[in-house]
mmCIF entry with sequence, helices, sheets and N, C-alpha, C, O atoms, coordinates in Angstrom:
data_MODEL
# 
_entry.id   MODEL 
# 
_entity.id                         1 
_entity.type                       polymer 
_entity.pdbx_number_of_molecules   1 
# 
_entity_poly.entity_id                      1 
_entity_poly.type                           'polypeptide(L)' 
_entity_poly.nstd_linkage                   no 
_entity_poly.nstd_monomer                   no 
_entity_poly.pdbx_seq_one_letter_code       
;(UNK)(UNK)(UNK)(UNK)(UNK)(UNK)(UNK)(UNK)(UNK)(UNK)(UNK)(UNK)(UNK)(UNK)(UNK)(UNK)
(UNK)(UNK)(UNK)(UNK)(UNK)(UNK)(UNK)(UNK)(UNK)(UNK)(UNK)(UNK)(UNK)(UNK)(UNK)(UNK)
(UNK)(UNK)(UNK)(UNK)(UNK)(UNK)(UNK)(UNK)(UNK)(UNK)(UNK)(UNK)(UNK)(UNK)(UNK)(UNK)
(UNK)(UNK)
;
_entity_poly.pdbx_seq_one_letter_code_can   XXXXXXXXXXXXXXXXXXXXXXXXXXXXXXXXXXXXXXXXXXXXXXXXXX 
_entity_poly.pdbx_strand_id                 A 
# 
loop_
_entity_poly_seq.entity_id 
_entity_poly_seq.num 
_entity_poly_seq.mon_id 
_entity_poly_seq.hetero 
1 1  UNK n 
1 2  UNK n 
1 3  UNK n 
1 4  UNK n 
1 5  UNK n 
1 6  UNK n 
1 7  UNK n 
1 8  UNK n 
1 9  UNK n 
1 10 UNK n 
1 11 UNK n 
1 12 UNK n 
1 13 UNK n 
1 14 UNK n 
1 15 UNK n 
1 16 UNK n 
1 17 UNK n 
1 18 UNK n 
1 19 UNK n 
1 20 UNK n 
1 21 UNK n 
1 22 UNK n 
1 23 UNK n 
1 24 UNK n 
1 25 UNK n 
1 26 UNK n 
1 27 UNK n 
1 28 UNK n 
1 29 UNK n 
1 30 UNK n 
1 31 UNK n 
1 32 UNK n 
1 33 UNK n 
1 34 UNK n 
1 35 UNK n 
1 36 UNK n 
1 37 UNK n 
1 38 UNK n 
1 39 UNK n 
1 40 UNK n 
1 41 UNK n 
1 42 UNK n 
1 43 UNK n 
1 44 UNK n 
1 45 UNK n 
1 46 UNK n 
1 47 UNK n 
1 48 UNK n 
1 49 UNK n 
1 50 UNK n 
# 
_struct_asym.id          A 
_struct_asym.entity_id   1 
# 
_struct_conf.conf_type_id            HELX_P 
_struct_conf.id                      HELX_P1 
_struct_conf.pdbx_PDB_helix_id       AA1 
_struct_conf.beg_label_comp_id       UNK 
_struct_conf.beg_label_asym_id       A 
_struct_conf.beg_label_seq_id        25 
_struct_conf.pdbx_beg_PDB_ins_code   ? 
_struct_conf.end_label_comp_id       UNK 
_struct_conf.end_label_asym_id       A 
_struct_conf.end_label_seq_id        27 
_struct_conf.pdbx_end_PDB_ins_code   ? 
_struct_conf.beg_auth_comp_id        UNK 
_struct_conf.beg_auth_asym_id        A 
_struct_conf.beg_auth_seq_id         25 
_struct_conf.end_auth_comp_id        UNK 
_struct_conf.end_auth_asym_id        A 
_struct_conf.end_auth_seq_id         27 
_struct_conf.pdbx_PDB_helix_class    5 
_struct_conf.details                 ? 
_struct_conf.pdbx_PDB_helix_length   3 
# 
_struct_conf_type.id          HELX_P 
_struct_conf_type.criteria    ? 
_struct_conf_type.reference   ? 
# 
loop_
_atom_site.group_PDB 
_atom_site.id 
_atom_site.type_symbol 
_atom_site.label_atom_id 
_atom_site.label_alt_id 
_atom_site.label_comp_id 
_atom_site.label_asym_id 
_atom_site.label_entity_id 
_atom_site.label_seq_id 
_atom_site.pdbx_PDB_ins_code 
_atom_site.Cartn_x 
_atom_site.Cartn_y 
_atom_site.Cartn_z 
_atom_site.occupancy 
_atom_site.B_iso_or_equiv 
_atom_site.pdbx_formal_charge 
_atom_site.auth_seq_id 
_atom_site.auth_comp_id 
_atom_site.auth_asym_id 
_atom_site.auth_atom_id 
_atom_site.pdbx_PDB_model_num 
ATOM 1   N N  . UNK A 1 1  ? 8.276   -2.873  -0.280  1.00 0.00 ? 1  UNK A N  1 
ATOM 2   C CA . UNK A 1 1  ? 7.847   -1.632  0.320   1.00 0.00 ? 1  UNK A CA 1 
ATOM 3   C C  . UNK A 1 1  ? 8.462   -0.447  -0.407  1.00 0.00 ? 1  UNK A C  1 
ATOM 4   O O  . UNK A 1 1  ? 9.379   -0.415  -1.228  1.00 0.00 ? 1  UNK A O  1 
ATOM 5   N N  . UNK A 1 2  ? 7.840   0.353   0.027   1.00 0.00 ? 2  UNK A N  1 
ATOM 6   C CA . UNK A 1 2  ? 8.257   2.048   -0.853  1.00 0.00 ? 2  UNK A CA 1 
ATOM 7   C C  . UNK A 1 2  ? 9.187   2.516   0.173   1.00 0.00 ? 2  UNK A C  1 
ATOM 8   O O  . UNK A 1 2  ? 8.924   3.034   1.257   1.00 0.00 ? 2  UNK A O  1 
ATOM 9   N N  . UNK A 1 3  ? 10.257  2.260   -0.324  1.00 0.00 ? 3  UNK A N  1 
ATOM 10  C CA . UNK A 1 3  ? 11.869  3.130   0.629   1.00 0.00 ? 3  UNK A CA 1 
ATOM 11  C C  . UNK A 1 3  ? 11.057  4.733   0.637   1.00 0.00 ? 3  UNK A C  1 
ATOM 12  O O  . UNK A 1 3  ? 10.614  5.152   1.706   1.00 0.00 ? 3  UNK A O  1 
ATOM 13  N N  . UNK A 1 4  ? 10.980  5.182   -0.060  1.00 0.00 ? 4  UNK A N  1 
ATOM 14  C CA . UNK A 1 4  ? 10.354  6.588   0.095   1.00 0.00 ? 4  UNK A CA 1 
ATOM 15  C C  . UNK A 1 4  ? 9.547   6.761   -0.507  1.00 0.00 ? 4  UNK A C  1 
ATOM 16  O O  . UNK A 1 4  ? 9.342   5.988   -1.443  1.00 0.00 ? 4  UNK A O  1 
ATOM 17  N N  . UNK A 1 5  ? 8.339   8.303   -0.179  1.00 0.00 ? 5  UNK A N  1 
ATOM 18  C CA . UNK A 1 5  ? 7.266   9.056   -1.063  1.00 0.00 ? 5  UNK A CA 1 
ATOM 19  C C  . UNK A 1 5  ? 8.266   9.932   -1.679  1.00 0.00 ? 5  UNK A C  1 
ATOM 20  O O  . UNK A 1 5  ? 9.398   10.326  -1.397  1.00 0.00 ? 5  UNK A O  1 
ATOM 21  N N  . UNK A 1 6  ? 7.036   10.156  -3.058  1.00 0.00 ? 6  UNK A N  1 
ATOM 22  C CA . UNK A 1 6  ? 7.930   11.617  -3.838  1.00 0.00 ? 6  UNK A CA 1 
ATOM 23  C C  . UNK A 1 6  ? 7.448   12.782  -2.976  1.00 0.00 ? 6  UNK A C  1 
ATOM 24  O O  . UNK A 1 6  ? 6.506   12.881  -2.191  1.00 0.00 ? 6  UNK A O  1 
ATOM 25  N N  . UNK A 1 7  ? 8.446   13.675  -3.395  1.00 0.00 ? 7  UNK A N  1 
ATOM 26  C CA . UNK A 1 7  ? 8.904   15.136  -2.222  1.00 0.00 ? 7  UNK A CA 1 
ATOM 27  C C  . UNK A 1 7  ? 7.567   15.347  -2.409  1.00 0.00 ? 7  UNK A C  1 
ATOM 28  O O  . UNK A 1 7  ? 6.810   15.196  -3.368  1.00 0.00 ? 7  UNK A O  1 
ATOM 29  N N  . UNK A 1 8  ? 7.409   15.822  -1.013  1.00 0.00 ? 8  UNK A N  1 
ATOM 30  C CA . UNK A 1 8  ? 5.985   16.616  -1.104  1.00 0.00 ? 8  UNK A CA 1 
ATOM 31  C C  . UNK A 1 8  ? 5.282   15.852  -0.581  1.00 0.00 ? 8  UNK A C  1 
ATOM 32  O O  . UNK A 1 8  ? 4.290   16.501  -0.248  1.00 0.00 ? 8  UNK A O  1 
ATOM 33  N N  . UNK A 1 9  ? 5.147   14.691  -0.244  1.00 0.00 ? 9  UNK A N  1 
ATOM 34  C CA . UNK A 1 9  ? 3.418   13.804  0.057   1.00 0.00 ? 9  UNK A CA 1 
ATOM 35  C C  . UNK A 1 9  ? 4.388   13.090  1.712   1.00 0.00 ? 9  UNK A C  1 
ATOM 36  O O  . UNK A 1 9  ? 5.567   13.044  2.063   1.00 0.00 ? 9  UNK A O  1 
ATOM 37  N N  . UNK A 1 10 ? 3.452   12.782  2.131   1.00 0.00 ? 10 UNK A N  1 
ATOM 38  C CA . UNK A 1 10 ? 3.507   12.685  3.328   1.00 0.00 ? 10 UNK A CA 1 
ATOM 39  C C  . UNK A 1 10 ? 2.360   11.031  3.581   1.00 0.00 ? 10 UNK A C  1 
ATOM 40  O O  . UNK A 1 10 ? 1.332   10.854  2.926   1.00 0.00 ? 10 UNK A O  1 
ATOM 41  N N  . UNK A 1 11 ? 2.843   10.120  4.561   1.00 0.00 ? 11 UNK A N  1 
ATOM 42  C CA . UNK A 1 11 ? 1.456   9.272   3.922   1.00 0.00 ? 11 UNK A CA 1 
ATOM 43  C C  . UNK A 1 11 ? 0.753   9.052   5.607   1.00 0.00 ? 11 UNK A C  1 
ATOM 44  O O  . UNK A 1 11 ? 1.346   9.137   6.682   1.00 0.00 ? 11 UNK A O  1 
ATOM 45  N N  . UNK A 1 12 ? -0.433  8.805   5.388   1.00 0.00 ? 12 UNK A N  1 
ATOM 46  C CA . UNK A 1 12 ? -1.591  9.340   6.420   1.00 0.00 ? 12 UNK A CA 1 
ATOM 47  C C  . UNK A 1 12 ? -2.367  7.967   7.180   1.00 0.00 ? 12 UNK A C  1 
ATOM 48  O O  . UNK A 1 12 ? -2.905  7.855   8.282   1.00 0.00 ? 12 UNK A O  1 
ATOM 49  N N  . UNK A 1 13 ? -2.191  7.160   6.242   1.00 0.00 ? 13 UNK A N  1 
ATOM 50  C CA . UNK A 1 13 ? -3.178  6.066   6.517   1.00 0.00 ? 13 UNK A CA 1 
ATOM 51  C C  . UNK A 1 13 ? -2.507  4.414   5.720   1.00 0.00 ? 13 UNK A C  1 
ATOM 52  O O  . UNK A 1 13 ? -2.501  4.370   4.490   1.00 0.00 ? 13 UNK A O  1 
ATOM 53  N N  . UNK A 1 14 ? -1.980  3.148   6.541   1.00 0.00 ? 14 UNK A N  1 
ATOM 54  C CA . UNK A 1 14 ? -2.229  2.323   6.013   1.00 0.00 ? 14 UNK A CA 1 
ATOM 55  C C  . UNK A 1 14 ? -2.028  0.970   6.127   1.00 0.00 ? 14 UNK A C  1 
ATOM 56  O O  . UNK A 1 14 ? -0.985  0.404   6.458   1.00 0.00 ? 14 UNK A O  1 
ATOM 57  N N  . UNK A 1 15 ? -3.220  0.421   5.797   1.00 0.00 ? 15 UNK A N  1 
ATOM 58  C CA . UNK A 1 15 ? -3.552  -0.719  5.940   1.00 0.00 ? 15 UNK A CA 1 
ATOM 59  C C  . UNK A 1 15 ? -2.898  -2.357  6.170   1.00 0.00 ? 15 UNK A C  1 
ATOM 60  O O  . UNK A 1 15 ? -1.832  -2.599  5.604   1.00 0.00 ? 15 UNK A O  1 
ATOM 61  N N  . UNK A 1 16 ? -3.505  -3.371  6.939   1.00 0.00 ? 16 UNK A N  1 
ATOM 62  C CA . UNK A 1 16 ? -2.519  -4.158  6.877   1.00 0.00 ? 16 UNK A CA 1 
ATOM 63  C C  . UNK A 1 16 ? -2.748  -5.081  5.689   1.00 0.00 ? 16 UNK A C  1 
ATOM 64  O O  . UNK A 1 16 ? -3.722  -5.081  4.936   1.00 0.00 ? 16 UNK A O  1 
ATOM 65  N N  . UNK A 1 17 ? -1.905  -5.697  5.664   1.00 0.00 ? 17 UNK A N  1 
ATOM 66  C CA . UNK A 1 17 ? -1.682  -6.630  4.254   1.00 0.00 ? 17 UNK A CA 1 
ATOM 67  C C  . UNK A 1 17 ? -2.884  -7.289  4.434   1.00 0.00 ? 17 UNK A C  1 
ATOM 68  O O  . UNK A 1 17 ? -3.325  -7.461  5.571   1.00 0.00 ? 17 UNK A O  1 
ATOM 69  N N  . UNK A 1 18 ? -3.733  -7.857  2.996   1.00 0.00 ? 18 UNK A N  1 
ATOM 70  C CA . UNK A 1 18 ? -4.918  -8.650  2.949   1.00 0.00 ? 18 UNK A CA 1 
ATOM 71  C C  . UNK A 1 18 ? -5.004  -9.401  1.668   1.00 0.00 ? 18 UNK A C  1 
ATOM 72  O O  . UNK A 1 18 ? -4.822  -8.717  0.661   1.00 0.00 ? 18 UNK A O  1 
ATOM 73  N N  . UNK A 1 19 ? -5.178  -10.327 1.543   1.00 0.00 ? 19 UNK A N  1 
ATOM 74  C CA . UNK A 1 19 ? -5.628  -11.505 0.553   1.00 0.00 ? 19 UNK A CA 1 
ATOM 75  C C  . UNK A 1 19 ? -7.088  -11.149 0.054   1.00 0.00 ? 19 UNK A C  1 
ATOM 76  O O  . UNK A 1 19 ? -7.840  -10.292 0.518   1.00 0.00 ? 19 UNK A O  1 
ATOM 77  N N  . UNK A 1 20 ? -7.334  -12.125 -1.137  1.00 0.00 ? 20 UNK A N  1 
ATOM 78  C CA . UNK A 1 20 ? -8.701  -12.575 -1.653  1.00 0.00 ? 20 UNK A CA 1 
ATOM 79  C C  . UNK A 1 20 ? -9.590  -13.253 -0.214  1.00 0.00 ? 20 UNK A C  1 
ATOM 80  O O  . UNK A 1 20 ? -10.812 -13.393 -0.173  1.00 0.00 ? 20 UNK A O  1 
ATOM 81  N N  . UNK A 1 21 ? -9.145  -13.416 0.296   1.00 0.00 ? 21 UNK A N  1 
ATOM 82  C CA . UNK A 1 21 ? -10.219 -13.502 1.729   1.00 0.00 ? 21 UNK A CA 1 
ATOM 83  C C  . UNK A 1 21 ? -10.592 -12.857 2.867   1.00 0.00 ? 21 UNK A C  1 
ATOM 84  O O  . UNK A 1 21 ? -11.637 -12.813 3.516   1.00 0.00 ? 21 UNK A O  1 
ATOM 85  N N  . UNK A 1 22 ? -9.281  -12.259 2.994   1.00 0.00 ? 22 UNK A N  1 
ATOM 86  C CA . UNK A 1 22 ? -9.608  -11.018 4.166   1.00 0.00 ? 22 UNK A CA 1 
ATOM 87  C C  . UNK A 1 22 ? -9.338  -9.835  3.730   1.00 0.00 ? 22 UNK A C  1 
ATOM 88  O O  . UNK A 1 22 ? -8.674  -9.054  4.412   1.00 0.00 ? 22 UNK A O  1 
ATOM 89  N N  . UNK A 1 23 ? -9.952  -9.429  2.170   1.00 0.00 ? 23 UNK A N  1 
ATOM 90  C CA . UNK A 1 23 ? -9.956  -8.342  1.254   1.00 0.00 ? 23 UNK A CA 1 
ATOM 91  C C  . UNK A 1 23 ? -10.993 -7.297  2.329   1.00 0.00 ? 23 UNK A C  1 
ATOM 92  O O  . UNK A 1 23 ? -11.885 -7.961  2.857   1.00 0.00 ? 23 UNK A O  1 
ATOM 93  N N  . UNK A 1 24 ? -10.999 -6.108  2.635   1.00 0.00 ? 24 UNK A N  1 
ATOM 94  C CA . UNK A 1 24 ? -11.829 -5.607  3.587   1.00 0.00 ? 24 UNK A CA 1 
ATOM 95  C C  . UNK A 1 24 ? -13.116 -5.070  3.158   1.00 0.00 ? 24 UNK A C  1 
ATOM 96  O O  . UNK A 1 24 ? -12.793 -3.998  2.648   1.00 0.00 ? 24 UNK A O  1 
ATOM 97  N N  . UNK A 1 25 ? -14.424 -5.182  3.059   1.00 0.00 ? 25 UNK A N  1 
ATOM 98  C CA . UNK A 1 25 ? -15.868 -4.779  2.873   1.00 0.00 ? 25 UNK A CA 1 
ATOM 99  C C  . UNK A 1 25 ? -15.638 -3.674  1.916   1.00 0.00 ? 25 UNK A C  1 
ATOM 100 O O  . UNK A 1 25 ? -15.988 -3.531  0.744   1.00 0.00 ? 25 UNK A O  1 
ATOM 101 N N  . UNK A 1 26 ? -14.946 -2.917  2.740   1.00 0.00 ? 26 UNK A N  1 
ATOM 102 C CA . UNK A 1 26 ? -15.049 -1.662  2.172   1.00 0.00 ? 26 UNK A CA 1 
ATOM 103 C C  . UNK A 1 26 ? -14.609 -1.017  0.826   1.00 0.00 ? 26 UNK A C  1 
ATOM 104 O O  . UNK A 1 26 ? -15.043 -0.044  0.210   1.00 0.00 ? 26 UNK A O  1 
ATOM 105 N N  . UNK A 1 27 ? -13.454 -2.021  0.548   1.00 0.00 ? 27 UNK A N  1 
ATOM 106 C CA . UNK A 1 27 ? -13.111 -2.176  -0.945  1.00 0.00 ? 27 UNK A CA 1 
ATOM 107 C C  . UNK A 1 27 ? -13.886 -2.817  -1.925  1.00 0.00 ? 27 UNK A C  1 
ATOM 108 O O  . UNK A 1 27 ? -13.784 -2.637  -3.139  1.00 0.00 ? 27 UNK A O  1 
ATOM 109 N N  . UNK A 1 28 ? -14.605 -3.516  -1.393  1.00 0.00 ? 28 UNK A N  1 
ATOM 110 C CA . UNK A 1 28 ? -15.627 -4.254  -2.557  1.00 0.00 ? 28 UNK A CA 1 
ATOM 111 C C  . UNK A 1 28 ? -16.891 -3.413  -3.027  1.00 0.00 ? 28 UNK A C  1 
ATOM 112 O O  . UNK A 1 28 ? -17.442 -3.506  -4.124  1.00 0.00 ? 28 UNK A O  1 
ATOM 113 N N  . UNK A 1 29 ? -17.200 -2.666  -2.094  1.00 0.00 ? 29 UNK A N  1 
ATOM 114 C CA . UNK A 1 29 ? -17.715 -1.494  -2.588  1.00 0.00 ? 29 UNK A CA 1 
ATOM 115 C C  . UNK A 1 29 ? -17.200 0.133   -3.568  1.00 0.00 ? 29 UNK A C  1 
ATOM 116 O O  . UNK A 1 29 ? -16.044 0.516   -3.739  1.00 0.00 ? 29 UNK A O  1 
ATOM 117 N N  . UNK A 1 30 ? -18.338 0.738   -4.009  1.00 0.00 ? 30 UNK A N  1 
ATOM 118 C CA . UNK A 1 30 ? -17.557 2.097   -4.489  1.00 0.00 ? 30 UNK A CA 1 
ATOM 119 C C  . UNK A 1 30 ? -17.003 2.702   -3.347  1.00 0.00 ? 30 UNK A C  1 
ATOM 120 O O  . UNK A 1 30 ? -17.229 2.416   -2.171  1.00 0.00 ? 30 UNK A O  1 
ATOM 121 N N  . UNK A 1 31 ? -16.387 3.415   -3.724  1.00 0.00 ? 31 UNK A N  1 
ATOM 122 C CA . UNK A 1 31 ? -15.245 4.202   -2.523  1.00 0.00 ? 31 UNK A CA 1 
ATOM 123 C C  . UNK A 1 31 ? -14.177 4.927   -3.359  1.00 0.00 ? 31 UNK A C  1 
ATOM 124 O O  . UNK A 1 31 ? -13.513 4.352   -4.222  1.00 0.00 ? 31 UNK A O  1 
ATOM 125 N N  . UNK A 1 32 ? -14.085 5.915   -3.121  1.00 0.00 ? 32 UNK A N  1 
ATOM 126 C CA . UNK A 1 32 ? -13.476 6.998   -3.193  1.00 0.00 ? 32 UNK A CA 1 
ATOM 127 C C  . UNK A 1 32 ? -12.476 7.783   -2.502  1.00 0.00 ? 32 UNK A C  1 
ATOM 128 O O  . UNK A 1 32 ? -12.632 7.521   -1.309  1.00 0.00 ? 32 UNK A O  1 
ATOM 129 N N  . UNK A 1 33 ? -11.421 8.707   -2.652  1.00 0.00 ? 33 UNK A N  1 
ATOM 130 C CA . UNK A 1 33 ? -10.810 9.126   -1.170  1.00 0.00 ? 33 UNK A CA 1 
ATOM 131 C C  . UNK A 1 33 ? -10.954 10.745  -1.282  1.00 0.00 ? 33 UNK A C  1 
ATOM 132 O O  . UNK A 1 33 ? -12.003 11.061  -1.845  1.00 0.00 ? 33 UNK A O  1 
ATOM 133 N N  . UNK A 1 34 ? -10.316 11.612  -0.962  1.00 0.00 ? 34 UNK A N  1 
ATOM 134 C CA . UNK A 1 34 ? -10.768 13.038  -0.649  1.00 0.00 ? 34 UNK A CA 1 
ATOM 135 C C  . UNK A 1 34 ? -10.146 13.537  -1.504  1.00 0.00 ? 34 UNK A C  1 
ATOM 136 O O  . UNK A 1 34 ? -9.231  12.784  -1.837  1.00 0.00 ? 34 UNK A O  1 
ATOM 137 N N  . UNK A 1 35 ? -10.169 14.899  -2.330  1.00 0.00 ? 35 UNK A N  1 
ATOM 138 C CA . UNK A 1 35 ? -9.554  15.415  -3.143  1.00 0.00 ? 35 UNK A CA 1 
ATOM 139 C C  . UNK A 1 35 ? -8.254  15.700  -2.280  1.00 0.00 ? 35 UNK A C  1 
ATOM 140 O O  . UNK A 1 35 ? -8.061  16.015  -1.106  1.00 0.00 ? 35 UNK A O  1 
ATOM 141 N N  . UNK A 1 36 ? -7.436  15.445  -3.397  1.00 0.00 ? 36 UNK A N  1 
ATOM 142 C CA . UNK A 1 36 ? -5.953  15.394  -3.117  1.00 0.00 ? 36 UNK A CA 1 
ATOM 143 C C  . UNK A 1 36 ? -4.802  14.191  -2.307  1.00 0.00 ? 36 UNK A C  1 
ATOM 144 O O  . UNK A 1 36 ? -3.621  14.249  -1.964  1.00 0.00 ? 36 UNK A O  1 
ATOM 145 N N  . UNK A 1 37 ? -5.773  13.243  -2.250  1.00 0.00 ? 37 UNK A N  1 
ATOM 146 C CA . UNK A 1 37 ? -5.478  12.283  -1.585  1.00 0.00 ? 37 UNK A CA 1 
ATOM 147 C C  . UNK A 1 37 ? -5.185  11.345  -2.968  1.00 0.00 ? 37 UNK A C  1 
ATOM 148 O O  . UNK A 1 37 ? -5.702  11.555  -4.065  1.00 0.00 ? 37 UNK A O  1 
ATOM 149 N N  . UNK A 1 38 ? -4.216  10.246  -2.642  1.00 0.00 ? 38 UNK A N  1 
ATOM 150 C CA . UNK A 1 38 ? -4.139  9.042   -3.518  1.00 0.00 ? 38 UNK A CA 1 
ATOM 151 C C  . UNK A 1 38 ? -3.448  8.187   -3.130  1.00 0.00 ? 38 UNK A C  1 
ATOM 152 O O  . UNK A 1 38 ? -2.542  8.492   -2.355  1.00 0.00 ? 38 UNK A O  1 
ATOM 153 N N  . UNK A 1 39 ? -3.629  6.837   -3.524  1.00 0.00 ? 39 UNK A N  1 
ATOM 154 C CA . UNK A 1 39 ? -3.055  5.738   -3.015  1.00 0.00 ? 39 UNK A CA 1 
ATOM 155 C C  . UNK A 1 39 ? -2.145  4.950   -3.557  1.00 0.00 ? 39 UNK A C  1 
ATOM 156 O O  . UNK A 1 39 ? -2.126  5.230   -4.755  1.00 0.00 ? 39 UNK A O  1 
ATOM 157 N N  . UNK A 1 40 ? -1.229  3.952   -3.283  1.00 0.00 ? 40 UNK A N  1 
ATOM 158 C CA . UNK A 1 40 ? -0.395  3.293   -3.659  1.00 0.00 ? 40 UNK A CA 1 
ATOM 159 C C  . UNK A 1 40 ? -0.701  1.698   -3.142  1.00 0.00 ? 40 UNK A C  1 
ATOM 160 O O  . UNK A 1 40 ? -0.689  1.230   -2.004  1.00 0.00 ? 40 UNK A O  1 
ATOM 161 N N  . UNK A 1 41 ? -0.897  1.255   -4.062  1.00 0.00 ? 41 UNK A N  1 
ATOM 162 C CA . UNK A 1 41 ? -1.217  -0.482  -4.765  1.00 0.00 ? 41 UNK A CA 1 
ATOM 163 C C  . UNK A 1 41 ? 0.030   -1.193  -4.805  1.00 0.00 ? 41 UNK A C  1 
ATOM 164 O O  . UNK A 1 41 ? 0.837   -1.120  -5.732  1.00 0.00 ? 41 UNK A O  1 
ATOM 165 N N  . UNK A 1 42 ? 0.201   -2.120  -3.407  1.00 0.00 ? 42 UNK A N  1 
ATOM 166 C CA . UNK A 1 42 ? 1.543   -2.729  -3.445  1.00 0.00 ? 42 UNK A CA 1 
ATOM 167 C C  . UNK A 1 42 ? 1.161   -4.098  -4.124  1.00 0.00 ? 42 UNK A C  1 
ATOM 168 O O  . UNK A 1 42 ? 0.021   -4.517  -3.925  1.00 0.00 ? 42 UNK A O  1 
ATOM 169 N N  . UNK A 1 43 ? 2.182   -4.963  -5.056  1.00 0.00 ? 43 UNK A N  1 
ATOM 170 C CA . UNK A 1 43 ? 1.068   -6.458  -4.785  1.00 0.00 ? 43 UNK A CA 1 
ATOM 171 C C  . UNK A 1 43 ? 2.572   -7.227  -4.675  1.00 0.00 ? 43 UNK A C  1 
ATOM 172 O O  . UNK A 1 43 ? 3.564   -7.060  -5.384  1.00 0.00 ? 43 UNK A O  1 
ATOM 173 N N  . UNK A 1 44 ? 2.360   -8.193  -3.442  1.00 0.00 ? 44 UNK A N  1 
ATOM 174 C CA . UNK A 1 44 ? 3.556   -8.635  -2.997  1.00 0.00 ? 44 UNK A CA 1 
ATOM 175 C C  . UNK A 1 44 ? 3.646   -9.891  -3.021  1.00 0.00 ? 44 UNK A C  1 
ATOM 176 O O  . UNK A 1 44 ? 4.524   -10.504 -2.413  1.00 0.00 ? 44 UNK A O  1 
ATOM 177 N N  . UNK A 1 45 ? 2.266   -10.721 -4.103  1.00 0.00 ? 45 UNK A N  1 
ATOM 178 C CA . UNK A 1 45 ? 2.938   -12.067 -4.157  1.00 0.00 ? 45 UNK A CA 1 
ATOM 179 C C  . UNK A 1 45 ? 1.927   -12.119 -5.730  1.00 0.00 ? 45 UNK A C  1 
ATOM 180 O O  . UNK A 1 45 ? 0.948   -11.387 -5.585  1.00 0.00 ? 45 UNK A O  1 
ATOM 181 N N  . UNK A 1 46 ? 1.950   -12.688 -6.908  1.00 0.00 ? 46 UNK A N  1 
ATOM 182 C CA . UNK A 1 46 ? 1.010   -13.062 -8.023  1.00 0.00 ? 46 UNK A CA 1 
ATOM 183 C C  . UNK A 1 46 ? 0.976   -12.209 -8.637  1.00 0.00 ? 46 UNK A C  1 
ATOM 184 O O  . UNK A 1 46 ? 1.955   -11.662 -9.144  1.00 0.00 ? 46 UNK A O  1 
ATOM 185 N N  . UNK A 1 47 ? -0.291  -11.848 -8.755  1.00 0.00 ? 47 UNK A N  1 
ATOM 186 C CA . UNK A 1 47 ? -0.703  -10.738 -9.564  1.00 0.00 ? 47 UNK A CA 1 
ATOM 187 C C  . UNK A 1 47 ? -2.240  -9.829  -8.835  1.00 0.00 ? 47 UNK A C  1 
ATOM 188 O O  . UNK A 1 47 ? -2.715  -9.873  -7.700  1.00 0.00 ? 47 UNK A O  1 
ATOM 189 N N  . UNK A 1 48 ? -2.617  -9.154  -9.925  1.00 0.00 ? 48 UNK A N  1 
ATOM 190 C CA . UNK A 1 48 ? -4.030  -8.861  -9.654  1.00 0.00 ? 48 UNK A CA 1 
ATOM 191 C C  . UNK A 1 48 ? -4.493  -8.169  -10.965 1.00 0.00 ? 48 UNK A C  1 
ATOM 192 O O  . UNK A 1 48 ? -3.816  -7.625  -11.838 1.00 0.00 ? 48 UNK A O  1 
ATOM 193 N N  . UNK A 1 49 ? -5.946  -8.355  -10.851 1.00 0.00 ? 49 UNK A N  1 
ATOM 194 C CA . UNK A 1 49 ? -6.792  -7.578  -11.453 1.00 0.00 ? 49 UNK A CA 1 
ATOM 195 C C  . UNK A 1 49 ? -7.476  -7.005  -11.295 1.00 0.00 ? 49 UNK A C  1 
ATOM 196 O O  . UNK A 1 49 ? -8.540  -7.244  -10.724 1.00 0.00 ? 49 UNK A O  1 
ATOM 197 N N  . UNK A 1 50 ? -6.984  -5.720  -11.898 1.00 0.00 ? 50 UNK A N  1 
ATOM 198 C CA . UNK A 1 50 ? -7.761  -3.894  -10.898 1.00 0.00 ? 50 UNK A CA 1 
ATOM 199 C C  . UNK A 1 50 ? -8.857  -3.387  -12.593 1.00 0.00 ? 50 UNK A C  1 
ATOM 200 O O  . UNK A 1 50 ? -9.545  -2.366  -12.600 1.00 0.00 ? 50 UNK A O  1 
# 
């Protein structure tokens, strides 16, 4: 886990942990987030390919 954000960001939204099987719909699609928004990609067991 992220002990902290860098100064300034605040975090808004997030998800529970998910595998190659209970990966959620909505990621398998395009998707986008709002200007000024961005996310952080934990991977807590293997690997992945983004």
């Amino acid at each position: 886990m992220i002990a902290c954000l860098p100064e300034g960001l605040t975090p808004c939204k997030r998800t529970p942990v998910f595998d190659q099987d209970s990966l959620p719909s909505a990621l398998l699609r395009d998707h986008r987030t709002k200007p000024g928004d961005w996310g952080v990609i934990q991977i807590l067991d293997r690997s992945s390919r983004f």
